[in-house]
N, C-alpha and C positions, 0 to 999 in steps of 0.2 A: 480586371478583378477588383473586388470590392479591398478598400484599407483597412477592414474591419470583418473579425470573423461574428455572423448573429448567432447566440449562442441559446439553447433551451438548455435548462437543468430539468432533466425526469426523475423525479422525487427529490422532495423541497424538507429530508429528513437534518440531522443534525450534522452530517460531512458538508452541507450544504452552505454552512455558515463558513466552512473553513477556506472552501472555495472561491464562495464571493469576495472574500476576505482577499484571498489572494491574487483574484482577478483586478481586486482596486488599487492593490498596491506596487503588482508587477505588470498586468497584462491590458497596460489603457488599450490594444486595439481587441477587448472581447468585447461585444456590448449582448448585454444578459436580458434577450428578449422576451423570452417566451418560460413558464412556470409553469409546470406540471405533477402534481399531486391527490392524490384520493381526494386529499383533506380541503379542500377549498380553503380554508382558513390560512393554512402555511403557503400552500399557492403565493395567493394573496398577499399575505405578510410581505413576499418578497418580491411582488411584483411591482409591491406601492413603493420601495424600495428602489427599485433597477427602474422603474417607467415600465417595466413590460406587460405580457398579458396573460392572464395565471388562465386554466384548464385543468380540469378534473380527469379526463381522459387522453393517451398520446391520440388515439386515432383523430381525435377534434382538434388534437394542436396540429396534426401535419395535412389536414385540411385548412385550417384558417390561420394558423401563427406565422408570423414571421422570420425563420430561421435555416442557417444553414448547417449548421452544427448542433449535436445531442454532449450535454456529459451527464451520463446515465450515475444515478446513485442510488441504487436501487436494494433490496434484499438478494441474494446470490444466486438464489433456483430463479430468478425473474429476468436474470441476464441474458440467457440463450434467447428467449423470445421477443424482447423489447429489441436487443442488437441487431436481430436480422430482420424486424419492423423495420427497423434506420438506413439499416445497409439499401432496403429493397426500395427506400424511400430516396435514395441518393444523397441521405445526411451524411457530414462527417462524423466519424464517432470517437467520444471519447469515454471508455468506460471501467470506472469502478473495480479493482481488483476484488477477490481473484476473478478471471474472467467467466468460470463457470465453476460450479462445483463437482463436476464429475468430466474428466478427461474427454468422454467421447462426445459432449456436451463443449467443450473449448475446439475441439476439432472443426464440426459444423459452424458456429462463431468465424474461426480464423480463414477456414473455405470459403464463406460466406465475402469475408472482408476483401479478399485477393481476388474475389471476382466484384467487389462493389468500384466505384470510382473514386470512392474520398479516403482520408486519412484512417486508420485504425489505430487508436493508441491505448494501453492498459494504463489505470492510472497508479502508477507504485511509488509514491510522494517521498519515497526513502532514497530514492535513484539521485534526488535534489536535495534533499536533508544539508544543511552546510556542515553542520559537523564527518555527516559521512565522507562528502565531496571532500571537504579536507584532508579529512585522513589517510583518503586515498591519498591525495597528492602527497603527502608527509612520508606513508609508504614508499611510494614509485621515488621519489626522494633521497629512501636511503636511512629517514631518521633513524628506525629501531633498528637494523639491517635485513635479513633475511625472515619474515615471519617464520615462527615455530607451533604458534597455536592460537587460537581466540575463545572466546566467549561471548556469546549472546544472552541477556537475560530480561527476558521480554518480562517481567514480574512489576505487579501494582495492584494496590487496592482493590477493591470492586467501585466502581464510578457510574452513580445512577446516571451521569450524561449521559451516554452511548445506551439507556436502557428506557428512552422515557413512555414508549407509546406504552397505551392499557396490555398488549400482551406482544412482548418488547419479540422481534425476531429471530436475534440472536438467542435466546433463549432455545429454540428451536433445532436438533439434528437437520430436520427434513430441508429445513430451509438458508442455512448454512453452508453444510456437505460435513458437519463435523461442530468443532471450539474454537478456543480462541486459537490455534497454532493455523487453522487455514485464516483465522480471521486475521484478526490483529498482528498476530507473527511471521507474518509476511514481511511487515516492516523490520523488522529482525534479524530473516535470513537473507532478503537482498544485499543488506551490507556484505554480507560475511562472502558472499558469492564476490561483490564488486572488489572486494578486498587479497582472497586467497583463491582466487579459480575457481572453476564450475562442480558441484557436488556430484558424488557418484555413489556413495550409501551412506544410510542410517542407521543407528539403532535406538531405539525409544520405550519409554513406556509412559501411561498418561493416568490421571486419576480426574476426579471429581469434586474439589472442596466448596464448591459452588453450589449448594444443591440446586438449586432451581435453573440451572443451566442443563439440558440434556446432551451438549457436546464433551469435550476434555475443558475443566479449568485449570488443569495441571499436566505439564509434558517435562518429562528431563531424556535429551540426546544429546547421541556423541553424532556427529556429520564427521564422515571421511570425504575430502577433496580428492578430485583425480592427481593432485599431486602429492596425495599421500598422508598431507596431513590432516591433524584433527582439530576440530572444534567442538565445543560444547554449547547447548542453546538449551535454555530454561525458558520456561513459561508458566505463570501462575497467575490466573485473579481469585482473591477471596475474597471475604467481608473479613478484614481483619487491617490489623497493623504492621506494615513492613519496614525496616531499619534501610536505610543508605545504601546503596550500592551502583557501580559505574554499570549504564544497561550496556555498556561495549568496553574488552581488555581484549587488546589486540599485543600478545610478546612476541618479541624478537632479539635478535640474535644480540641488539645491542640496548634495546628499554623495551619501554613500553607506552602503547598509549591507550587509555581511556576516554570513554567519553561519560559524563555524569548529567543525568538529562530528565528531565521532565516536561508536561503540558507546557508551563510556565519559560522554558529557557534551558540552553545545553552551553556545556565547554568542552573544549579538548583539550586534555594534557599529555603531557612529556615526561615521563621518568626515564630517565638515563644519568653517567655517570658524571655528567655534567650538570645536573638537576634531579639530585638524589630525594628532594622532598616534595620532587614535582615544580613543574612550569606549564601554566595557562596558553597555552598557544592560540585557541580561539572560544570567541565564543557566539551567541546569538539567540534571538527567541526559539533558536530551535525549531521542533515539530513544526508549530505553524508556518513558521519561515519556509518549509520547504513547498506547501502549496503553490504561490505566486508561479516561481519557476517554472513549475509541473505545468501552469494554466499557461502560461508565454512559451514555453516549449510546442505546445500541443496548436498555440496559434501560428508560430513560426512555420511549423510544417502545412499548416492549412494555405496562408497567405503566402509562405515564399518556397514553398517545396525542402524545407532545410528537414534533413535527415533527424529520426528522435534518436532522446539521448539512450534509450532504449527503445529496440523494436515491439512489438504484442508479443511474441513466443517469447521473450524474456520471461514473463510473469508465470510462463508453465513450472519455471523452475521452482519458485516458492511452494505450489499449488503441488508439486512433485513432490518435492520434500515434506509438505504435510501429509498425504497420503501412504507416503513410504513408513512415516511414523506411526500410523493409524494401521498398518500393515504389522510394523514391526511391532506393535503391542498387543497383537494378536500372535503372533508367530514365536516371539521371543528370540527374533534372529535378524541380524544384520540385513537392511531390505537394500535393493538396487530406485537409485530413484528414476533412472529414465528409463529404463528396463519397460 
């Protein structure tokens, strides 16, 4: 077997930068062969980039490219079909949460992958987040004691980043499955799942401050854990101004920890009765920090068979949980998420 997994990226969008990023700084055995994109131009960009060789279409890359491996970054309705191209094609895959937008759409996906021969991984870059990974261990640990309750508050700006094409995708219901809570809040509620147990209902309700978004840019819920207890997860983008706030308060029985975090950089602290004004226990670039790991996990299991740190059916549960909310703001009643 080769010391190096060849890698294609299909769609060469703006996740694409954070990727490569963290393939050069954690993952020397990925080499990023093969570029694929509508756009020729972005192709390109990143082909002059890696040495590789950009295409306009997958069908033309898995005729002529060099590669053993896809990490799909794609728009969300685009998943189910480009996945089972790869599978059928003998790539390993790595692909872009959530893994489809509609439930029986992930089903075909994961059927698909357990009868293909290579790796299936989801990509859920929160799984590797260092602050998160910390905090768990700070938990299992014993810092605060026994959790009582959390918060998630997935809340920021509106950021033309993530919106640059002439008619940006996200934007879009159809093409989504929904807002930002299947999108972006995915990151959000894996924490709180790796933290307090697996979720077992919701209740939510969502609005709009976004106009030009057709999904929810606003969700406020309470998640009940199968062990009973509660969390709260916020979610908001507008075009406006937002004031400070820790995007994670995880209490327990003896402090508390937060994490206060942005694009730019996150820390973890400690309120307890031995660091009543607070104590920095870690910190790091954060967010982007946690790519690298996510691309070196996904090679490890390619080249040496090592188990992920999450399996694919993991990511149903985000994908759960936002739908259970999309439920529950219809119904106006506490929704089952695996149900």
């Amino acid at each position: 077997m080769s010391d190096k997994v060849k890698l294609a990226f299909v769609g060469c969008g703006a996740i694409a930068r954070f990727h490569l990023d963290g393939i050069k700084s954690h993952a020397p055995n990925i080499e990023v062969t093969t570029l694929v994109d509508l756009d020729l131009a972005k192709a390109q960009a990143y082909a002059d980039e890696t040495g590789g060789q950009a295409f306009t279409a997958l069908d033309e890359a898995l005729e002529k490219g060099d590669f053993d491996a896809v990490d799909i970054m794609l728009p969300h309705d685009l998943h189910e079909k480009i996945a089972l191209q790869c599978f059928a094609a003998g790539k390993h895959v790595l692909l872009e949460k959530p893994i489809a937008p509609a439930l029986d759409a992930c089903d075909r996906i994961l059927s698909a992958a357990k009868e293909a021969p290579g790796v299936f991984m989801v990509a859920e870059n929160s799984q590797y987040w260092p602050e998160i990974v910390e905090a768990k261990q700070q938990i299992e640990a014993g810092a605060i004691g026994e959790i009582i309750t959390a918060r998630a508050a997935f809340v920021y700006a509106f950021d033309e980043y993530w919106f640059k094409e002439e008619k940006p995708w996200r934007y879009e219901k159809g093409r989504t499955g929904g807002g930002i809570t299947i999108d972006g809040g995915s990151h959000w509620i894996r924490p709180m799942r790796m933290w307090m147990d697996e979720l077992q209902e919701v209740v939510g309700v969502v609005g709009h401050p976004l106009a030009q978004m057709e999904g929810e840019s606003l969700t406020r819920a309470l998640f009940r854990f199968e062990s009973g207890k509660i969390a709260v997860f916020d979610a908001m983008m507008s075009d406006t101004v937002f004031a400070p706030e820790p995007w994670w308060r995880i209490t327990g029985s003896k402090g508390e920890l937060t994490i206060n975090a942005g694009l730019d950089g996150a820390e973890l602290w400690l309120w307890d009765p031995d660091n009543p004004q607070g104590k920095m226990l870690f910190s790091s670039p954060g967010y982007t920090e946690s790519f690298g790991p996510e691309l070196a996990d996904f090679a490890a299991a390619v080249l040496d068979g090592k188990t992920l740190a999450a399996g694919p059916e993991q990511a149903l549960g985000e994908l759960r949980a936002a739908l259970a909310i999309y439920r529950s703001a219809e119904t106006g009643q506490w929704e089952p998420v695996w149900a």
